[in-house]
C-alpha positions in Angstrom: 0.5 -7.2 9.4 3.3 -9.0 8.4 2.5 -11.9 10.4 -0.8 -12.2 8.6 0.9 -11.8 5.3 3.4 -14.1 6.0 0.9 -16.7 7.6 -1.7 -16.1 4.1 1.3 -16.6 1.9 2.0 -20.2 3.9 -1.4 -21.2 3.6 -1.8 -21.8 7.5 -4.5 -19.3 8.0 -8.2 -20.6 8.4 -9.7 -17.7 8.4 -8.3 -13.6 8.8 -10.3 -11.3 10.6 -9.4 -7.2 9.9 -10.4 -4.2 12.0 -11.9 -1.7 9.4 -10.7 1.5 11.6 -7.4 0.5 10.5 -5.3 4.0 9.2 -4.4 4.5 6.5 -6.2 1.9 5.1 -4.0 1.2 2.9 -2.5 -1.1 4.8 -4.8 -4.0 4.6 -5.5 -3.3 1.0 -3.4 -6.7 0.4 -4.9 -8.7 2.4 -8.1 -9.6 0.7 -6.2 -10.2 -2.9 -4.1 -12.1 -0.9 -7.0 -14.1 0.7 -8.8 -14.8 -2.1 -5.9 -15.7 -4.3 -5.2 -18.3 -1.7 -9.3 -19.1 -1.0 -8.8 -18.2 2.1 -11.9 -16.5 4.2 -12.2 -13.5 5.6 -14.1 -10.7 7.3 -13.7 -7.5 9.4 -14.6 -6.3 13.0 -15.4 -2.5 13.9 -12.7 -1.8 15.6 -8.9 -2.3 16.0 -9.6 -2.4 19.9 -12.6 -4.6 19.5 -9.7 -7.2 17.2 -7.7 -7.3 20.0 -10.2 -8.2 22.7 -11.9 -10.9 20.7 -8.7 -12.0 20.2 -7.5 -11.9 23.7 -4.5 -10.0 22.9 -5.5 -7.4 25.2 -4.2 -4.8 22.8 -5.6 -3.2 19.6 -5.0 -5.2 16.6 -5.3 -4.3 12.7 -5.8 -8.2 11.6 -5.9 -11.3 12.4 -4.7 -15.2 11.0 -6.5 -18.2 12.7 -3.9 -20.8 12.4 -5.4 -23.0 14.8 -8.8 -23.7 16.3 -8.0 -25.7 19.4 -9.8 -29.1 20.3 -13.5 -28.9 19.9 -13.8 -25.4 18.0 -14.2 -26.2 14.6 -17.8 -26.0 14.3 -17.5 -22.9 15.5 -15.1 -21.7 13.1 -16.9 -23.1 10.4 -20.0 -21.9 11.3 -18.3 -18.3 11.3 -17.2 -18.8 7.7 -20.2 -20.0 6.7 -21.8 -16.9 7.5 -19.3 -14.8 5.8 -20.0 -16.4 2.5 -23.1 -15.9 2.8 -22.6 -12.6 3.5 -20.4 -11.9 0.5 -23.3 -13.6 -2.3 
């Protein structure tokens, strides 16, 4: 979590992704002021397990920062945060 924070509060994030099984849940409660403060998207996955494996992490994780895409995966990204907006209207 404080690696997300501290990569919001930087502005290097592109997009943060949050497990919402995540106790207490007080613990993210931050992270969205601090997203949106920043205009930074975001969004949440199921589980903390589920983070981690889309990730690639291989373990459970609470959230998220995509600093960087890699070659050839911005569409992708975008596309994602595309959605989410549209989601959130």
């Amino acid at each position: 979590m404080n690696e997300v924070t501290k990569s919001i509060e930087r502005q290097l994030s592109k997009l943060i992704i949050m497990a919402e099984d995540v106790t207490p849940p007080e613990i993210l409660f931050h992270i969205p002021l601090l997203c949106e403060e920043k205009g930074i998207p975001y969004g949440y996955l199921s589980t903390k397990k589920e983070l981690g494996n889309t990730a690639r992490i291989n373990v459970s994780a609470s959230a998220i920062s995509i600093e960087n895409v890699g070659t050839g995966n911005d569409s992708a990204v975008n596309d994602v945060i595309k959605k989410l907006e549209e989601i959130k209207k």
